[in-house]
C-alpha positions in Angstrom: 148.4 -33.2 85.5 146.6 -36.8 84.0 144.2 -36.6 86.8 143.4 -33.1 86.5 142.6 -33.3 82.4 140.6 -36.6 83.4 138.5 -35.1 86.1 138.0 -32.2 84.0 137.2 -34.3 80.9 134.6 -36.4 82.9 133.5 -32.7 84.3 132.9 -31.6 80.5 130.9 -35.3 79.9 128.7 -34.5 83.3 128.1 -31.3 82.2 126.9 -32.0 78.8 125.1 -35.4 79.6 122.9 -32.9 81.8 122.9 -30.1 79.2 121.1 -32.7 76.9 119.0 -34.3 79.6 117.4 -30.6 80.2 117.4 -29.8 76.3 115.4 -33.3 75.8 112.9 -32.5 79.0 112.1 -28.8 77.8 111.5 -30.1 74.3 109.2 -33.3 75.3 107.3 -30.4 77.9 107.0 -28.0 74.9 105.4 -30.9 72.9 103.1 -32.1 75.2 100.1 -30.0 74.4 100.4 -30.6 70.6 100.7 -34.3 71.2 97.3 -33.7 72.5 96.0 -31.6 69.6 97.1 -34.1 67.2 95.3 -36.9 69.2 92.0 -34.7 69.6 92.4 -34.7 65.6 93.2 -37.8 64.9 90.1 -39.2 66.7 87.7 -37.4 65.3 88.7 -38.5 61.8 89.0 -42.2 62.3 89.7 -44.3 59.8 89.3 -47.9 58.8 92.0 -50.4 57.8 94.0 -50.0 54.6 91.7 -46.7 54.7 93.6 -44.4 56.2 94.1 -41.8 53.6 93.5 -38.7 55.5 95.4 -39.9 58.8 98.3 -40.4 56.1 98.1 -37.0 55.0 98.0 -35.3 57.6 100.9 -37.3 59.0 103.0 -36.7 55.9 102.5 -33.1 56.2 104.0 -33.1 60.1 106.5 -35.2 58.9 107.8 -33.1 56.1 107.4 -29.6 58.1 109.9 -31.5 60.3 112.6 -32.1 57.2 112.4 -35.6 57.6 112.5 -38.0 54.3 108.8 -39.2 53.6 107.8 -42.2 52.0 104.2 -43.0 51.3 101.7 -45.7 49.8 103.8 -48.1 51.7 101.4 -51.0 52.5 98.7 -48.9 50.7 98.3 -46.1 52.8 101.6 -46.5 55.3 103.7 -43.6 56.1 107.1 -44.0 56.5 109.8 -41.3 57.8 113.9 -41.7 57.4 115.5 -39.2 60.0 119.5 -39.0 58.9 121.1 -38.7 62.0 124.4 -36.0 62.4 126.8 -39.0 63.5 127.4 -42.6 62.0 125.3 -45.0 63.5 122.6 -47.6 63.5 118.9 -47.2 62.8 116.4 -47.7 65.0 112.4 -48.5 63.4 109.9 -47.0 65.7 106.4 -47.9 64.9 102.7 -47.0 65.2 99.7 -48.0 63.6 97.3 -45.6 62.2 93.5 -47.6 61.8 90.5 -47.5 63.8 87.7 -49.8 63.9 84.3 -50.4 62.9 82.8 -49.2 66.3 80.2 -46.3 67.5 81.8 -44.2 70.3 79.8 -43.9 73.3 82.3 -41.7 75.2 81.0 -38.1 76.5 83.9 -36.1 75.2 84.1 -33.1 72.8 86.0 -34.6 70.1 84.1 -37.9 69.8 84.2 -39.5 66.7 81.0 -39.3 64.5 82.5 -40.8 61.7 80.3 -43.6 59.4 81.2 -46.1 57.0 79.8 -49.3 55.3 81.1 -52.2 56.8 80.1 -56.0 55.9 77.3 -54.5 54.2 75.9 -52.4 57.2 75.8 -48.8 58.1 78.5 -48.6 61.1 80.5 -46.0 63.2 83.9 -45.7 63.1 86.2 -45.0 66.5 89.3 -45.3 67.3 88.5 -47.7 69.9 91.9 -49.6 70.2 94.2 -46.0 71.4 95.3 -46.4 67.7 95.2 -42.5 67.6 97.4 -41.7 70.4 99.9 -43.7 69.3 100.0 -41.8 65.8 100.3 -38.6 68.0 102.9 -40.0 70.5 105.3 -40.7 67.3 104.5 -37.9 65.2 105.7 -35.9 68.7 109.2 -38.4 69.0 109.8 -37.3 65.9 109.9 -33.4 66.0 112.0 -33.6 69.2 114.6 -36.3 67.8 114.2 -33.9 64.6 115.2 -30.9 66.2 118.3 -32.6 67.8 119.5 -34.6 64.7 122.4 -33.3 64.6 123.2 -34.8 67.6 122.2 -38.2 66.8 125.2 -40.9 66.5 122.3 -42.8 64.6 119.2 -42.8 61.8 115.2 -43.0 63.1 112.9 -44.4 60.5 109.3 -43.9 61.8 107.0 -46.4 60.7 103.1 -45.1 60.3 101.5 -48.5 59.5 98.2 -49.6 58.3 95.8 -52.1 59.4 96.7 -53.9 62.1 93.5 -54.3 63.3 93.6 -56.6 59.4 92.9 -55.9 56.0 89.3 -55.8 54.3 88.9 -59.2 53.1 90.7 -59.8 50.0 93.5 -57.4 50.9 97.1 -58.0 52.0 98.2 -55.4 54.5 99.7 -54.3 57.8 103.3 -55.0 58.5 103.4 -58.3 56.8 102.9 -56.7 53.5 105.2 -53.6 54.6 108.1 -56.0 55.2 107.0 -58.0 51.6 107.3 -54.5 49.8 111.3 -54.6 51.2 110.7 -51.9 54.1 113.3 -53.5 56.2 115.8 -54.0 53.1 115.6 -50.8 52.4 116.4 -49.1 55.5 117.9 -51.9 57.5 116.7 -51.3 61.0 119.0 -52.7 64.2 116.2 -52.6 66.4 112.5 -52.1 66.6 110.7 -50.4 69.1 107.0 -50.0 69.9 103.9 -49.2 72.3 100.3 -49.8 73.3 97.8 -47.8 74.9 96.2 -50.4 77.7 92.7 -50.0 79.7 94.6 -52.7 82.1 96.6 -50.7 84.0 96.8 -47.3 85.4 97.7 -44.3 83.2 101.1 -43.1 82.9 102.6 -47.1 84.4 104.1 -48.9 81.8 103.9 -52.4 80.9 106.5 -54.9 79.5 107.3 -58.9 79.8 110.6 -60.1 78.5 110.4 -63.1 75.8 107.1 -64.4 74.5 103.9 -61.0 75.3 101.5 -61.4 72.9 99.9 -65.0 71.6 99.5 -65.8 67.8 96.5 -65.2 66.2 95.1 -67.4 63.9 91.3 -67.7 62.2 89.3 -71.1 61.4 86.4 -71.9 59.6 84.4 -74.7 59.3 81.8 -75.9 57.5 79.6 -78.5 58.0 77.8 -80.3 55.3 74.4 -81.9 55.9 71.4 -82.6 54.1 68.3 -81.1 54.2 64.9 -81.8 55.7 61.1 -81.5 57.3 62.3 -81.0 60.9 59.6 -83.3 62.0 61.5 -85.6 60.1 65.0 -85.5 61.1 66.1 -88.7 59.8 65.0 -88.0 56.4 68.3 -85.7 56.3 71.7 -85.2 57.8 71.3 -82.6 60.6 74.8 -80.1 60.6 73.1 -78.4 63.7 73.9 -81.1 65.9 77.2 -82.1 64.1 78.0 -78.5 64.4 77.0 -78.7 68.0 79.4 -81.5 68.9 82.3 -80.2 67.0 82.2 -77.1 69.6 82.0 -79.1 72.3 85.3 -81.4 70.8 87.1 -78.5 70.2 87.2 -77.7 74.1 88.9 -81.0 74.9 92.3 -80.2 72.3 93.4 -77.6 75.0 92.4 -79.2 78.0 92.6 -82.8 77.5 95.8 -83.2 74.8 97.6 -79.8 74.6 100.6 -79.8 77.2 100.0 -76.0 78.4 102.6 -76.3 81.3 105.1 -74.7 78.9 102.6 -71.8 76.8 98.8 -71.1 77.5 96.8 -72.2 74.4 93.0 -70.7 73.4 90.6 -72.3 71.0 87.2 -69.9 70.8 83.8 -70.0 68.6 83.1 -66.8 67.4 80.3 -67.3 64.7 77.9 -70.2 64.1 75.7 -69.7 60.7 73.3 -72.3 60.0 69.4 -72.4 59.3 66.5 -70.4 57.7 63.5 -71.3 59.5 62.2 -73.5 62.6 61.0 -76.2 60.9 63.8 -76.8 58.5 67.0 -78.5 59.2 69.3 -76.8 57.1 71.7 -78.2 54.3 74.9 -76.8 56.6 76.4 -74.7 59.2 79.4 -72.4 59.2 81.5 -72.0 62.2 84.0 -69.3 62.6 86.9 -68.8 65.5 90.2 -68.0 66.4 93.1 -69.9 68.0 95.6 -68.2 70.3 99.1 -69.8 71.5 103.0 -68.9 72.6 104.1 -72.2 71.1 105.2 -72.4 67.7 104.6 -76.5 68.2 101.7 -76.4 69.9 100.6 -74.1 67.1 100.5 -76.8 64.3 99.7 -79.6 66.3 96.5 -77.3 67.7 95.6 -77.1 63.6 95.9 -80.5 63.4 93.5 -81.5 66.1 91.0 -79.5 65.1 90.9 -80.3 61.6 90.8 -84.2 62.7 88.3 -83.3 65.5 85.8 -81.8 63.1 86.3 -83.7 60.2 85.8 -87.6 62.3 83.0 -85.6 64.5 80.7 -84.6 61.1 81.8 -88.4 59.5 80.1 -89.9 62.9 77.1 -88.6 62.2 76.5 -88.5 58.4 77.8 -85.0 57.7 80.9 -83.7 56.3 82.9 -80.8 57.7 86.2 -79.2 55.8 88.4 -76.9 57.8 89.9 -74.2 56.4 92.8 -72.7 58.9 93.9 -68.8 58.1 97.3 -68.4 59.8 97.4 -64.5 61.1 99.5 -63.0 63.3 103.0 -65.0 65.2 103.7 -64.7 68.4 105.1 -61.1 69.8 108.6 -61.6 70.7 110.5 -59.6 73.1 114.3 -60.0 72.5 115.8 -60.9 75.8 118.5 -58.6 75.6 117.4 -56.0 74.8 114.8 -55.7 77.4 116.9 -56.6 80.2 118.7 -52.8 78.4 115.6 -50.8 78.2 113.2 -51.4 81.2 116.1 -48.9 82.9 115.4 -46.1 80.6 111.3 -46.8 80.7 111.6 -46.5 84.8 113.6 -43.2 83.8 110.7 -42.4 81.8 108.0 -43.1 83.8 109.0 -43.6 87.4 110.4 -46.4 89.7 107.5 -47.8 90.5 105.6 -47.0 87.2 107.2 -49.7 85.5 106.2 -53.5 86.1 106.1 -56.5 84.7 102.7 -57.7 83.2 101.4 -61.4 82.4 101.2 -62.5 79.1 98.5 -61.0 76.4 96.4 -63.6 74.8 95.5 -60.7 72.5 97.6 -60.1 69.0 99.8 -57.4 67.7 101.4 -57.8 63.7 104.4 -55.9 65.3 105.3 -59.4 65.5 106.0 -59.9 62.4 109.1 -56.8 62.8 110.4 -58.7 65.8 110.6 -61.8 63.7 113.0 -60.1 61.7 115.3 -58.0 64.3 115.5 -57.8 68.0 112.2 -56.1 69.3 110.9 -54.5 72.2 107.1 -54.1 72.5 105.5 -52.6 75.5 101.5 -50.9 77.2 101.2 -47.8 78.2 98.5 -47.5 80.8 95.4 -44.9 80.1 93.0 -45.5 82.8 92.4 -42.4 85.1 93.2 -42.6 88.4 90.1 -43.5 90.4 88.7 -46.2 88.0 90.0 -49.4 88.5 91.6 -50.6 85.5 90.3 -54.4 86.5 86.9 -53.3 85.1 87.3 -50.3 83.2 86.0 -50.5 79.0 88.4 -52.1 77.4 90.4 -51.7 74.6 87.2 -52.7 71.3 84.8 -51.2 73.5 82.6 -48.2 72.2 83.7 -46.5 75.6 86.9 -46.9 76.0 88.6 -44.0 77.5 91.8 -42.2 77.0 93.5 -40.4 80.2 95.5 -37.9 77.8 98.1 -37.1 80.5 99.4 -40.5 80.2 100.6 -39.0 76.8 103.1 -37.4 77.6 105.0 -40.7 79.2 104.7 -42.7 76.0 105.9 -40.1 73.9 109.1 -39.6 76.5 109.3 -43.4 76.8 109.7 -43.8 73.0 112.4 -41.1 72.4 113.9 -42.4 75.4 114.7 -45.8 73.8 115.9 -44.3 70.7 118.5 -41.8 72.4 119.6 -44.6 75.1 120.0 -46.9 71.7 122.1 -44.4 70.0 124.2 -43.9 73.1 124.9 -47.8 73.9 125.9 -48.5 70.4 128.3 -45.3 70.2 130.0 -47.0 73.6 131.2 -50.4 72.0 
């Protein structure tokens, strides 16, 4: 008699595991098309950092038609969405960022951004050029199928619509630094945080993930170097920055390559900007150099600083000039918690496909949603958009003014990230 109530218990279990599997796909296909719409939308409205009032609106508005608790003005113009959950349980963050970039589209497609905006003083597009916009859509779709089943969830979802992570306009805080400063995560206290990237570098609709260290650090230098000026036909009537300048570039190669131990992390040092001079036959009174520092190593980080602020500084004093170095620290290093990878990439190949799920090297680019898996275990992953027939290898990238969506690749993210959440919820109600 045991036996037979156990087999028929596990029956019931079977029966309703499925029931909710074909609930969940029948929602996520009804949702498809307005995942789209809502992209479409978002893209032609793009805009810019700590800017994004409309894209917050219109957010807010899906959100509330939804019944979910809505926050705004988080971060300036973040959105943020509590989803109470029928059954006791833990809360998983889910997170998207909402700003474009100052870039002017050159994609062929109906809904092309023509968006304009004053940018460092200049006249410039605005597009959406980072997939920004489809990860808005993908979330604001999780969250009318987790809505519709929240009765059902032994958890809470807060959906986290975030600004600037491209960076705030210069003078601003922002992003998800200054969402965590304003107390996001003490408010709602979030077990887990989840997220995803639209990717030119791999095929649309395969996913992308890499447990422990993904994306480097980010950091921004400047330096400027302090000459005197003179007749250029007279160069050792002055101090001449230009060729200080010159030299410090070509130091600053050697602190990777010649006294960095990269064997444990790849390390990046890079000259963005040199500013220096008004006319041909003027040596200028100084030169302005701008870059960025990338790393996995929290050590190497600092000592990298280090370096460069010696190299620079000992480089100018050789030659007459002074240089000061002035070190912005950005972004940390994007964290993957071990464990909970090692749970997840399961449900992604469940999402995606067997053999749409692969391990990818690690990103020299940045992501702030590093500054959420500093706090509690994270999971960060790419979703592949490039069509099939162009090879991802030299496809536009993600910046470029023709970087192209493949919007059936949409409908895998926004399974992907419900996914998570629901396997979550159902691993935590098992211990």
């Amino acid at each position: 008699m045991k036996k037979t109530l156990l087999s028929l218990a596990l029956a019931a279990a079977s029966v309703a595991v499925h029931t909710q599997a074909a609930d969940i796909d029948k929602q996520l296909a009804q949702t498809e098309s307005k995942v789209i719409e809502w992209r479409r939308h978002l893209h032609q409205n793009p805009e810019l950092g700590n800017r994004e009032f409309e894209t917050a609106k219109y957010v807010t508005a899906h959100l509330k038609s939804l019944g979910i608790e809505v926050e705004t003005g988080v971060a300036h113009t973040g959105v943020i969405g509590f989803l109470k959950g029928g059954k006791p349980g833990p809360t998983v963050a889910l997170r998207a960022d909402m700003d474009a970039l100052p870039v002017t589209e050159r994609v062929d497609i109906p809904f092309a951004s023509k968006a304009k905006t004053e940018y460092n003083g200049e006249q410039v597009g605005v597009m959406h050029a980072c997939g920004h916009d489809t990860h808005v859509a993908m979330l604001m779709g999780a969250a009318q199928v987790l809505a519709d089943m929240r009765d059902e969830l032994a958890g809470n979802v807060l959906f986290i619509f975030q600004p600037a992570e491209e960076g705030a306009p210069d003078g601003e805080e922002g992003g998800a630094e200054l969402m965590l400063k304003e107390g996001l995560f003490k408010k709602y206290k979030p077990a887990v945080a989840f997220g995803q990237h639209v990717s030119s570098s791999l095929p649309a609709g395969v996913i992308g993930y890499r447990s422990g260290p993904l994306m480097a650090s980010s950091d921004e230098f400047r330096i400027n170097v302090q000459g005197r000026q003179t007749h250029g036909s007279r160069p050792w009537g002055g101090v001449d920055p230009i060729t200080a300048a010159a030299q410090i570039i070509v130091g600053a190669q050697t602190i990777v390559s010649r006294q960095i131990d990269i064997t444990k992390e790849p390390a990046v040092v890079s000259f963005g900007k040199i500013d220096g001079g008004v006319r041909n036959n003027i040596i200028p009174d100084s030169v302005f150099l701008n870059g960025t520092i990338r790393n996995f190593d929290m050590d190497n980080r600092q000592e990298i600083f280090k370096r460069l602020k010696v190299t620079a500084e000992k480089i100018a004093d050789s030659s007459g000039a002074k240089a000061e170095v002035e070190i912005l620290e950005g972004y940390p290093v994007t964290v993957n918690d071990r464990e909970l990878t090692a749970a997840v990439v399961p449900v992604l190949r469940e999402a995606a496909g067997e053999n749409n799920v692969i391990e990818v090297p690690k990103v020299t680019g940045a992501e702030d949603f590093s500054f959420f898996a500093n706090e509690i275990p994270g999971f960060y992953y790419f979703l592949g958009v490039t069509p099939k027939g162009t090879n991802p290898a030299t496809a536009a990238s993600n910046h470029s003014p023709n970087f192209y969506v493949e919007e059936d690749a949409l409908k895998v993210g926004t399974r992907a990230i419900t996914q998570l959440t629901l396997d979550y919820f159902a691993n935590q109600a098992k211990r």
